[in-house]
C-alpha positions as CSV (number, residue, x, y, z in Angstrom):
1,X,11.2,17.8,0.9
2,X,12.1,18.9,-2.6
3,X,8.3,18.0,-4.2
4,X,4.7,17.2,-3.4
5,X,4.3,13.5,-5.3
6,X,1.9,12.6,-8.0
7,X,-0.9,10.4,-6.4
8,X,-3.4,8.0,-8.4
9,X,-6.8,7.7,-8.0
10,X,-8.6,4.2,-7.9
11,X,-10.1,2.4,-11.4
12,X,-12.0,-1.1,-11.0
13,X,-10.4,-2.8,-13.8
14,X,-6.8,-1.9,-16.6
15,X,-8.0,1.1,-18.7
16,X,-8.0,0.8,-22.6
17,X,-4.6,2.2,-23.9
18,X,-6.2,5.4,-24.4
19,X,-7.9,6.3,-21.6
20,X,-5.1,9.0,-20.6
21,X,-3.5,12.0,-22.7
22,X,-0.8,10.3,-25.1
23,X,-2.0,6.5,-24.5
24,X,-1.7,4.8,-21.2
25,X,2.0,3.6,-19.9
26,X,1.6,0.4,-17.4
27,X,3.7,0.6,-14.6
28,X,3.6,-2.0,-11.5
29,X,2.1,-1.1,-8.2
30,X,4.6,-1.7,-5.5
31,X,3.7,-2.7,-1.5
32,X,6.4,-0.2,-0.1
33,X,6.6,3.4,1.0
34,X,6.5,6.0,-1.6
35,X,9.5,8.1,-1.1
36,X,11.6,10.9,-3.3
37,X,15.2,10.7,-3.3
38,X,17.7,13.7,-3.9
39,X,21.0,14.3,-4.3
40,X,22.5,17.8,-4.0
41,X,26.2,19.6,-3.0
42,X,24.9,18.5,1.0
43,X,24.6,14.9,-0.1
44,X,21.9,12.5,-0.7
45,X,18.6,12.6,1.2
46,X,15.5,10.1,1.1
47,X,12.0,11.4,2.0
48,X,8.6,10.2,2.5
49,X,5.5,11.5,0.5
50,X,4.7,13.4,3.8
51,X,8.4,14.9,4.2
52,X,9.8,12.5,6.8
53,X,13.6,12.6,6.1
54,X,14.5,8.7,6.4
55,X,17.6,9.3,5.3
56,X,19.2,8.0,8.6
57,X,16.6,5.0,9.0
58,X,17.8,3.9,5.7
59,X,21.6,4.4,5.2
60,X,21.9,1.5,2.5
61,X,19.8,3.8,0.0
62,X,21.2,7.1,0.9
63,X,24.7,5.9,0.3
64,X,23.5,4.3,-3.0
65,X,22.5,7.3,-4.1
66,X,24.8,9.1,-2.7
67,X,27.5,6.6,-5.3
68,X,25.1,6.4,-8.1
69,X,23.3,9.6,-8.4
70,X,24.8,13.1,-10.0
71,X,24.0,15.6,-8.0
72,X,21.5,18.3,-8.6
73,X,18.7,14.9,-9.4
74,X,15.1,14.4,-7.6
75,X,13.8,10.6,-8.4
76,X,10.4,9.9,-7.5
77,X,10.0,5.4,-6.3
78,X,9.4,2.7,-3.8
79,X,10.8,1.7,-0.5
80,X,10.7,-1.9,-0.9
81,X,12.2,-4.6,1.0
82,X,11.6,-8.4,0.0
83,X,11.6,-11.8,2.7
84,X,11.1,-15.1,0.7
85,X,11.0,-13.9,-2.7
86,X,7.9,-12.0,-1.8
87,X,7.5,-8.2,-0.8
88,X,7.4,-7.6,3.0
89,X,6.4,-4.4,4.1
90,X,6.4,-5.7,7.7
91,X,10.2,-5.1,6.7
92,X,9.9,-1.6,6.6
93,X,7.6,-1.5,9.2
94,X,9.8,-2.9,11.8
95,X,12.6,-0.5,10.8
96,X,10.7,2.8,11.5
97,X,12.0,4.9,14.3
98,X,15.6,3.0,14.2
99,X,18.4,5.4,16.1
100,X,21.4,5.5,13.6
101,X,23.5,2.3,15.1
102,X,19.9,0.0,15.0
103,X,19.6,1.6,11.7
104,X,23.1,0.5,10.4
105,X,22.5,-2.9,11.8
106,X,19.0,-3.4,10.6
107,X,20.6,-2.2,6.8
108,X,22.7,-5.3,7.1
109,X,20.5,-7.9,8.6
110,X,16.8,-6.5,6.8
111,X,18.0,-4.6,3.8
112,X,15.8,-2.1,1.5
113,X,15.5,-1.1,-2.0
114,X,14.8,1.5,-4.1
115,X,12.6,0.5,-7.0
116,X,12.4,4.3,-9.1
117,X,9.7,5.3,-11.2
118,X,10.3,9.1,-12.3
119,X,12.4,11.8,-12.4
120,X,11.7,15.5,-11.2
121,X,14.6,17.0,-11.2
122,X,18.0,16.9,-13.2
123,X,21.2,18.6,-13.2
124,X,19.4,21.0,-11.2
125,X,16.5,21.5,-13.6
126,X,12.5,20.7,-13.1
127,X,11.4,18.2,-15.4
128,X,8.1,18.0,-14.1
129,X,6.8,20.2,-16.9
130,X,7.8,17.7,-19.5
131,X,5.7,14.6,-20.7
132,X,6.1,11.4,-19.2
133,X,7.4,9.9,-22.0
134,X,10.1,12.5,-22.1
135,X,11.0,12.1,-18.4
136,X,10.9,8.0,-18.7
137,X,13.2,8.0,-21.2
138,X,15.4,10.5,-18.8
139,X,15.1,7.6,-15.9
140,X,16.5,4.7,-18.1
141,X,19.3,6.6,-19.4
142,X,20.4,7.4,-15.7
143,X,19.2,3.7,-15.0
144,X,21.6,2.1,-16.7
145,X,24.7,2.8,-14.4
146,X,22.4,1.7,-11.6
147,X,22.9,-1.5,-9.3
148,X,21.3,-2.7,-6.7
149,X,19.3,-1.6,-4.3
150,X,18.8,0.9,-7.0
151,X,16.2,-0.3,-9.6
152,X,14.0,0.7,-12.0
153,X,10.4,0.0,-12.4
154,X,9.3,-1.7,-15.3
155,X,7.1,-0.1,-17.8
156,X,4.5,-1.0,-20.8
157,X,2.4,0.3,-23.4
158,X,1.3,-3.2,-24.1
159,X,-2.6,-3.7,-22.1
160,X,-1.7,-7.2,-22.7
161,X,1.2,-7.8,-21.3
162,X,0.5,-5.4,-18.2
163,X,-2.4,-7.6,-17.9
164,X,0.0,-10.7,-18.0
165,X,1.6,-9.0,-15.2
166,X,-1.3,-8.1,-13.4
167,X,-1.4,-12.2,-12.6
168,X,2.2,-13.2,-12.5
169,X,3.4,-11.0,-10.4
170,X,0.6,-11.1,-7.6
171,X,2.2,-14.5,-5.8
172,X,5.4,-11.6,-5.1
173,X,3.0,-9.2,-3.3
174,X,2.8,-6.4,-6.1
175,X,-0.8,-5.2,-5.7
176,X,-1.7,-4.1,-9.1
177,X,-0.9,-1.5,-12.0
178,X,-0.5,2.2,-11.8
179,X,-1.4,3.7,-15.1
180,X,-0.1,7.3,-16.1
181,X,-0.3,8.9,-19.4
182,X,2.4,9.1,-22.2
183,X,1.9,13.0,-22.7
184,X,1.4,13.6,-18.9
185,X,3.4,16.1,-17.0
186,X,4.3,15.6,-13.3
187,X,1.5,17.1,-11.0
188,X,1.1,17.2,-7.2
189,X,-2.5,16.1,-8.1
190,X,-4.4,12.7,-8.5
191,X,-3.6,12.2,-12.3
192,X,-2.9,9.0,-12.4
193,X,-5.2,5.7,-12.2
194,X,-3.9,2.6,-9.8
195,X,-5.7,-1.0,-10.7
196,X,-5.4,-3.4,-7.4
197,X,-5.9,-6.9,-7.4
198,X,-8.5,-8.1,-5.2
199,X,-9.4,-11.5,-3.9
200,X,-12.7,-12.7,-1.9
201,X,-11.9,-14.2,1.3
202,X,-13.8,-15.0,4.7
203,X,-13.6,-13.0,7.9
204,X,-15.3,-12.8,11.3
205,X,-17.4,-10.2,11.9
206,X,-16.8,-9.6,15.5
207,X,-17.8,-5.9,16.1
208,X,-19.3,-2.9,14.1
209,X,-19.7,0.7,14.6
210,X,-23.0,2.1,14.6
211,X,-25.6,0.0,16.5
212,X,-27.0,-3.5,15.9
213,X,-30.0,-2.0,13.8
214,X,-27.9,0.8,12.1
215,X,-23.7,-0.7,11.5
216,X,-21.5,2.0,9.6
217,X,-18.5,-0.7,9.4
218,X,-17.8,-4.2,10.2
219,X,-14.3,-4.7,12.3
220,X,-13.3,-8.2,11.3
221,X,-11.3,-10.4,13.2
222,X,-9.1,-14.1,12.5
223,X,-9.0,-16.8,14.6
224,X,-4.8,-16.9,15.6
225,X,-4.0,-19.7,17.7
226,X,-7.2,-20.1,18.5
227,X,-7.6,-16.6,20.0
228,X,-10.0,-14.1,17.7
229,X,-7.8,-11.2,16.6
230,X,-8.7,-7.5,15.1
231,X,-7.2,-8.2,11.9
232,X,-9.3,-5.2,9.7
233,X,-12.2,-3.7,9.1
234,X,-14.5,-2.8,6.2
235,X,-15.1,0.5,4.4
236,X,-18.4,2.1,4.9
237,X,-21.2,0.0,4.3
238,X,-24.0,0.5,1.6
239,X,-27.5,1.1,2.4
240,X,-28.4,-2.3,1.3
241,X,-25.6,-4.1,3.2
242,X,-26.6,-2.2,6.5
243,X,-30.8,-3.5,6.3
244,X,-28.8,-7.1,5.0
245,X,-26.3,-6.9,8.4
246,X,-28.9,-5.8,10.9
247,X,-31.1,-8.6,10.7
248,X,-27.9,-11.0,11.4
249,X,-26.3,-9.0,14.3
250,X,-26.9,-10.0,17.9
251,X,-25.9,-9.2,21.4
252,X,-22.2,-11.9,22.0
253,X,-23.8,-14.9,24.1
254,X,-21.2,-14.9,26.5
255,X,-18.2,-12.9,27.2
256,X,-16.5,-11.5,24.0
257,X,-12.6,-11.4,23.3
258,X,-12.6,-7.7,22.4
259,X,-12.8,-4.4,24.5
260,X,-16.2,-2.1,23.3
261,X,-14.0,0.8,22.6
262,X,-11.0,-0.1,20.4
263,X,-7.7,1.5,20.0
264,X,-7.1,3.3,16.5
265,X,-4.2,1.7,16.6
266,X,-5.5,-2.0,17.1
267,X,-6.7,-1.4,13.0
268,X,-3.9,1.0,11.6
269,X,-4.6,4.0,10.2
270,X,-8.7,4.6,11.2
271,X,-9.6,8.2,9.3
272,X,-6.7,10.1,11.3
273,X,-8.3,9.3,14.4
274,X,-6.3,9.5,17.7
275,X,-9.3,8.7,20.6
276,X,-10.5,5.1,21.0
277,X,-13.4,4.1,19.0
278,X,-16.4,2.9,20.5
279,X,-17.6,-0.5,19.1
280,X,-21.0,-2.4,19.5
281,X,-19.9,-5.9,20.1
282,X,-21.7,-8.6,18.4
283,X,-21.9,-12.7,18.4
284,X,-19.1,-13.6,15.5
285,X,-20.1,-15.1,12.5
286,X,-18.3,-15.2,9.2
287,X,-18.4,-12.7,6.6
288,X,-17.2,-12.2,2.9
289,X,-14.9,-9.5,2.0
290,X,-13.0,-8.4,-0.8
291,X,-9.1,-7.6,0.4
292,X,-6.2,-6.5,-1.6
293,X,-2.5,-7.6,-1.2
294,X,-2.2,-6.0,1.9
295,X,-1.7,-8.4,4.4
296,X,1.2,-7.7,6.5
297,X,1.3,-11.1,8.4
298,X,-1.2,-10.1,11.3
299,X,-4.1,-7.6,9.5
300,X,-5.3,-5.9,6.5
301,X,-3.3,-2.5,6.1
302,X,-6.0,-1.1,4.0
303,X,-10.2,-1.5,4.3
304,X,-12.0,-4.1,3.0
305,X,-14.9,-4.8,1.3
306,X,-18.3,-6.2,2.3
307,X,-19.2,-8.8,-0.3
308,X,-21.9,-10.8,1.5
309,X,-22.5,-13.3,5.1
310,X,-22.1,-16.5,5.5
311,X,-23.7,-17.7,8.4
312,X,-23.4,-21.1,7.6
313,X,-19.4,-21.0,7.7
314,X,-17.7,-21.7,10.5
315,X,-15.6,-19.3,12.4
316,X,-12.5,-21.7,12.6
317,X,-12.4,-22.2,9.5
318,X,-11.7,-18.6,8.3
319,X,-8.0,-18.7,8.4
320,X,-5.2,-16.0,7.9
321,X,-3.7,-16.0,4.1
322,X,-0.9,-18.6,3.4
């Protein structure tokens, strides 16, 4: 892997166009994999932020860059792939792991693109040190011989119209804005902000960790077919939410659909952990979170919020999103 990758840390709502160094540039927060792409005298090569070399699981992309990139070039983007008109990272998901002839056939049937942000490295030069403004104005200059599934991110300097955006382009599965600076140079470091767009929706609690007098986390669950399935859980909960939750919790009343010690895998990524996770089991009963965008079809990829209970919901009719 040529580069660490910028990162972004969180903001609750769009910062004022100067809240970064050179006034803020809006970009749009894709539902992919973050990945760096390079092309040098041994070809083109695609890797993850963690230095997986996908360039194999993803032949579609390395031959487009491969055609449409000079050599001696580092872009910095988003492994997207789209079903409906809408983003489906379930997409990418499912293509993990592929040997190289699944890999060639899943480019054809469940193809990927590339949606590029910034550059790190041209004709075989660092760029990094130079502003973003500079290095943006390097991407759209290469961007124009692009095609697709090359693409380049939009940008704004316009809080209004990145606001516009915030809304219209939710019902396509982007989750927010990422916000970087117009003077900013490229840093391995959290120098970014990233705005997601977060809706209130209803859950079932059906488990937490911690104990019925002291929960830590709620693990929330949908009714599927009428079966109640892990679909998430929440982050840590507050002081005030845990004396709110434990005078609501109680023993399940008859035999409950989940196992007291729960896979990390049955809710993603749980805090890097490898060894089931012991769960106090309690009698379902619906709950109020706040989720972002994503919802990959069968759970919540990333933690959710407690927002409040509501007892006097019933569990069927807390439903998966449309």
């Amino acid at each position: 892997m040529p580069y660490d990758v910028a990162l972004a840390r969180p903001a609750e709502q769009i910062p004022a166009p100067t809240a970064l160094p050179g006034g803020c540039r809006y970009d749009l927060k894709w539902d992919g994999y973050r990945v760096l792409g390079s092309v040098d005298a041994d070809g083109a090569h695609l890797w993850s932020r963690h230095g997986t070399d996908l360039s194999a699981t993803f032949p579609e992309i390395t031959a487009a860059l491969a055609d449409q990139v000079t050599p001696g070039t580092v872009l910095d983007g988003e492994l997207v792939a789209w079903r409906g008109g809408r983003l489906a990272f379930e997409v990418l998901q499912q293509r993990m792991g592929r040997g190289p002839r699944t890999a060639a056939a899943a480019a054809r049937t469940a193809p990927a693109s590339l949606v590029l942000f910034d550059v790190l490295e041209l004709g075989g030069a660092d760029v990094r040190p130079r502003a973003f403004d500079d290095r943006r104005a390097l991407l759209v200059e290469l961007a124009a011989t692009w095609s697709p599934p090359l693409n380049l991110s939009p940008v704004t300097d316009d809080v209004e119209e990145a606001t516009d955006w915030f809304e219209a382009y939710a019902p396509a599965g982007i989750e927010g804005l990422v916000v970087k600076g117009g003077a900013q140079p490229y840093r391995a470091d959290r120098i970014w902000l990233k705005v997601k767009r977060r809706s209130v929706v209803d859950v079932v609690a059906g488990a937490v960790t911690g104990t019925l007098a002291q929960p830590r986390e709620i693990v929330a669950g949908l009714l599927v077919d009428g079966e109640l399935r892990i679909v998430g859980r929440t982050t840590a909960l507050n002081p005030a939410a845990r004396r709110s939750l434990a005078t609501q919790l109680r023993p399940p009343a008859g035999e409950h659909p989940w196992p007291a010690a729960l896979s990390p895998g049955a809710l993603g990524r749980w805090g890097g952990r490898r060894d089931p996770v012991d769960v106090t089991l309690v009698e379902p009963f619906v709950v109020e979170v706040s989720a972002d965008a994503a919802w990959s079809g069968t759970s919540y990829r990333h933690p959710l919020r407690f927002v409040r209970s509501r007892p006097d919901v019933p569990i069927d009719e807390a439903r998966p999103p449309a």
